[in-house]
N, C-alpha and C positions, 0 to 999 in steps of 0.2 A: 252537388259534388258527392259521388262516393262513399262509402263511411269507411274511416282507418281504421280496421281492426285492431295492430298489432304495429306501437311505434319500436320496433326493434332499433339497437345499432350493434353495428357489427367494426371494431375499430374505429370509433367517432364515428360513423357515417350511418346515415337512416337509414334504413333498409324497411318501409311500411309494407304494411299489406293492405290492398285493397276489393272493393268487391269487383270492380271493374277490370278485365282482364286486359281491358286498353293499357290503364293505366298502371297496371302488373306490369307487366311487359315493359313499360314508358322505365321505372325503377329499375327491373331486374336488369335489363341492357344497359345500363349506364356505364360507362370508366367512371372508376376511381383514381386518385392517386395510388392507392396499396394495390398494385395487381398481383395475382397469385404466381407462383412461380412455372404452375402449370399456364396458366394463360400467355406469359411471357415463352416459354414453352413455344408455343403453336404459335406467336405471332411472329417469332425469329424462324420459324419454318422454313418460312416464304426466303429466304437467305439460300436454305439448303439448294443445292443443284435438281436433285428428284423431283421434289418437291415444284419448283421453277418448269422443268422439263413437262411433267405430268398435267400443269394447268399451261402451259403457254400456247394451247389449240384448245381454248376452252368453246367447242362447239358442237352441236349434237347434229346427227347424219343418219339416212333412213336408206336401208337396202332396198328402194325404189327403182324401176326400169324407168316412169316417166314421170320425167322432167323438165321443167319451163325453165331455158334461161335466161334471164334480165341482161336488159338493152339500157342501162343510164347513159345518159348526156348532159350530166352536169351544167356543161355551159349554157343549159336551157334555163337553169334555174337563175335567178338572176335578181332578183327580188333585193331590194335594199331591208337592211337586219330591221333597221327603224322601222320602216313599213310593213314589213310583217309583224313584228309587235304588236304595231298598236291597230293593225286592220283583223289582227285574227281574231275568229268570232267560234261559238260552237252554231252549226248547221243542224237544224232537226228538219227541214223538208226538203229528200230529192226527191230527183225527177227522173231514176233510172236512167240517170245518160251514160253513156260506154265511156271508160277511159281508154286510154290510149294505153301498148304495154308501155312504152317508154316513161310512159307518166308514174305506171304504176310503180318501176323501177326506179326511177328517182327516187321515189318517197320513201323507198324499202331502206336503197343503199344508202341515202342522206340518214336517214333515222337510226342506223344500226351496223352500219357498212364499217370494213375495215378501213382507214388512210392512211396506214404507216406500217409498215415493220421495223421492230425496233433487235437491238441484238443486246443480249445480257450476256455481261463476259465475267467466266469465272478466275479464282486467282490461283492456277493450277498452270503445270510444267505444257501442257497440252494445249494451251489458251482455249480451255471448250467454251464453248460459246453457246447461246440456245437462242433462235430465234422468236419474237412476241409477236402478236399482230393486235395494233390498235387499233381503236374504233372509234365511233366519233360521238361519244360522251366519256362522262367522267366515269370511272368502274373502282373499288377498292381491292385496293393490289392489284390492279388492270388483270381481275378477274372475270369478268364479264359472266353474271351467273343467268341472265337474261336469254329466252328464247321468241321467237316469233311466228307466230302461224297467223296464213290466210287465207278466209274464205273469197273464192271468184265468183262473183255473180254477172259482172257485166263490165268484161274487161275485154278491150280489144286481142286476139290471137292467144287468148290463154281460155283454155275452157272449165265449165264449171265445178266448183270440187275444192273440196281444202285440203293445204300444202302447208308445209315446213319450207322455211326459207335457210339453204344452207348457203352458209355466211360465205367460208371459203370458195367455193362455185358460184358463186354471185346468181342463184338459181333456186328454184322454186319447186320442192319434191312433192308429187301429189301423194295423198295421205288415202283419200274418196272421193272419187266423181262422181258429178250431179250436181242438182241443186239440193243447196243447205238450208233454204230459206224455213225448212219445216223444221229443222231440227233447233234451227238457232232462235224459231219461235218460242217453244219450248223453253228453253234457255233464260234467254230475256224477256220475260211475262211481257204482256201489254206495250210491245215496240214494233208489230208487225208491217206497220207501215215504213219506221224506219230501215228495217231489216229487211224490205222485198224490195223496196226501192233504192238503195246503196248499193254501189256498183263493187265496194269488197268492205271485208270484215275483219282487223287485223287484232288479235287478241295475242299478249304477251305474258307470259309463265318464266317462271323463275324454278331453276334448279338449285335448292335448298345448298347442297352440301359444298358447291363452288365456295363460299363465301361464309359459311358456317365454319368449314374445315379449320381457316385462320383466326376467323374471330369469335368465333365461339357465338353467345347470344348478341355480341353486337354486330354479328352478321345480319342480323334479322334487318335492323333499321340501314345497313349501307343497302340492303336487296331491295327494300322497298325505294329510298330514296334514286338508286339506280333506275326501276321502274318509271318516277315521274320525270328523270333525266331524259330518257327515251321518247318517254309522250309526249313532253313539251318539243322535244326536236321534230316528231311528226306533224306535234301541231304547228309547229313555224314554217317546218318546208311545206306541209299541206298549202297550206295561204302563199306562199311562193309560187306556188304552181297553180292558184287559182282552182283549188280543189278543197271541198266543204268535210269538216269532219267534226264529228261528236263523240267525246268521251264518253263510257258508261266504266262507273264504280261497283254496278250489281252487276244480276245474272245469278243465276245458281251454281253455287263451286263444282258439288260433283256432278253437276250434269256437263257444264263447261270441259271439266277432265276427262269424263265418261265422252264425248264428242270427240277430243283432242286424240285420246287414247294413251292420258298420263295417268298416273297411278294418284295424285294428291297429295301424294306423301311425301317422296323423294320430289317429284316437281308439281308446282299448282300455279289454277291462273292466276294475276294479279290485275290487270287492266285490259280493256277491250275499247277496240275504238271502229265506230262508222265511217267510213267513208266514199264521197260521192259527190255528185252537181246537181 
C-alpha cells in the first residue's frame, strides 16, 4: 500500500495524500456531503436551457467526402441475455475471416447507437423544448462524452482505413485508407498476430470536457465508468452475433492519439477492442 503522507482534514473529512496517483485521484474525486457552492454551481447548470441545448448532440463529425453507411438488422440479433453472459469468452486467435457489413453494423449501433429521442421541456411562455438523443448505455447527465473509431481490415463492402463512426448518420467517416495493420503494430507491442489477423479494430476515446464541464473531477470516474459500459455491451452483442473479440487495456497513449489524430489533451484513448472469427 502506498505511503500517506499527509492525513489532512478539511471540514471532518480526510483528504490524504498519497504517493500513488491512482489512489490521488480515488480521494480527490469523491462527493462529500459539504459541497462548494461553486460545484453546486456547475451541477445545477445542467437545469439551465444553453447549457441543455449545447450538449443535447453530444457528437463529433469530420468534413469527410467518404463515407460508409451502416446496414443494422437488429432482428438478426437475437441471442437470449442469459446466454450471452455466460458464453462470452475473450478470443486471442483469429482466422482473418471477413465479416459481413451488417455484422459489423450491428455491433457498432447495438454498442453505442441512439434508441430514443427524448424531449426536455422548459417552463417558459414559448413551451421551448430541446430535443436529446439516447443511447444505449448509461451516460451522466445523458452526456455521452464517448467517441468510437474503426479500423477495417477485412470487412465485407467497406474498404481498408480507419473511420470515425458518426453517431447521427448511422455511418462510418474514413479518417485514412489502407491497411493499418503496421501502424497499430506499433501501437500495441507484441500483438501482431492478433492485430493482422482481426477483421476490425474498434478503439474508444473520450472527450474530457462533455462531463468535466458538470462535474468537475468526478467527471473523471463517470467517463471512465461510461467507458466499460460501452465495452461490456460490445462484448455481449459481440457473442450475440457469434463474433470473437478481445479487450486490450495498453497500447501506447500518444501513439494511439497520434494515429487517431486527437490531441490527448482535450480527448484521449481509453479502451481498444479486437475483433473477428
Amino acid at each position: 500500500m502506498p505511503i500517506i503522507h499527509d492525513k489532512r482534514k478539511i471540514d471532518g473529512y480526510l483528504y490524504p495524500k498519497h504517493e500513488s496517483i491512482g489512489l490521488q485521484f480515488y480521494y480527490d474525486s469523491r462527493f462529500i456531503p459539504l459541497i462548494s457552492n461553486e460545484d453546486m454551481a456547475r451541477i445545477n447548470l445542467y437545469l439551465n436551457q444553453n447549457f441543455v441545448e449545447k450538449n443535447a448532440g453530444n457528437f463529433k463529425a469530420y468534413d469527410v467526402t467518404d463515407n460508409v453507411f451502416l446496414t443494422p438488422s437488429f432482428e438478426e440479433v437475437d441471442m437470449k441475455l442469459n446466454k450471452a453472459i455466460l458464453t462470452r469468452r475473450t478470443k486471442r486467435n483469429f482466422q482473418n475471416v471477413m465479416l459481413s457489413k451488417e455484422e459489423i453494423s450491428n455491433l457498432i449501433c447495438l454498442t453505442y447507437g441512439i434508441h430514443q429521442q427524448r424531449y426536455i421541456h422548459f417552463d417558459k411562455p414559448d413551451g421551448t423544448e430541446v430535443k436529446h438523443y439516447m443511447r444505449t448505455v448509461p451516460s451522466p447527465g445523458a452526456l455521452y462524452p464517448l467517441e468510437l473509431y474503426v479500423v477495417i481490415n477485412n470487412v465485407q463492402d467497406i474498404p481498408k482505413g480507419l473511420y470515425h463512426y458518426h453517431i447521427m448518420d448511422k455511418k462510418l467517416e474514413l479518417l485514412k485508407s489502407g491497411d493499418m495493420t503496421e501502424d497499430l503494430n506499433k501501437i500495441y507491442d507484441e500483438r501482431s498476430e492478433q492485430i493482422n489477423n482481426a477483421s476490425a479494430v474498434i478503439i474508444t476515446t473520450g472527450i474530457f470536457e462533455r462531463v468535466i464541464e458538470k462535474y468537475g473531477e468526478r467527471g473523471w470516474r463517470f467517463l471512465f465508468l461510461e467507458a466499460g459500459h460501452l465495452n461490456q455491451n460490445m462484448a455481449l452483442v459481440s457473442t450475440a452475433l457469434n463474433i470473437g473479440i478481445h479487450h486490450i487495456g495498453g497500447g501506447y497513449d500518444n501513439l494511439i492519439s497520434e494515429f487517431l489524430g486527437i490531441d490527448g489533451i482535450q480527448e484521449g484513448p481509453l479502451y481498444t477492442a479486437y475483433i473477428g472469427k
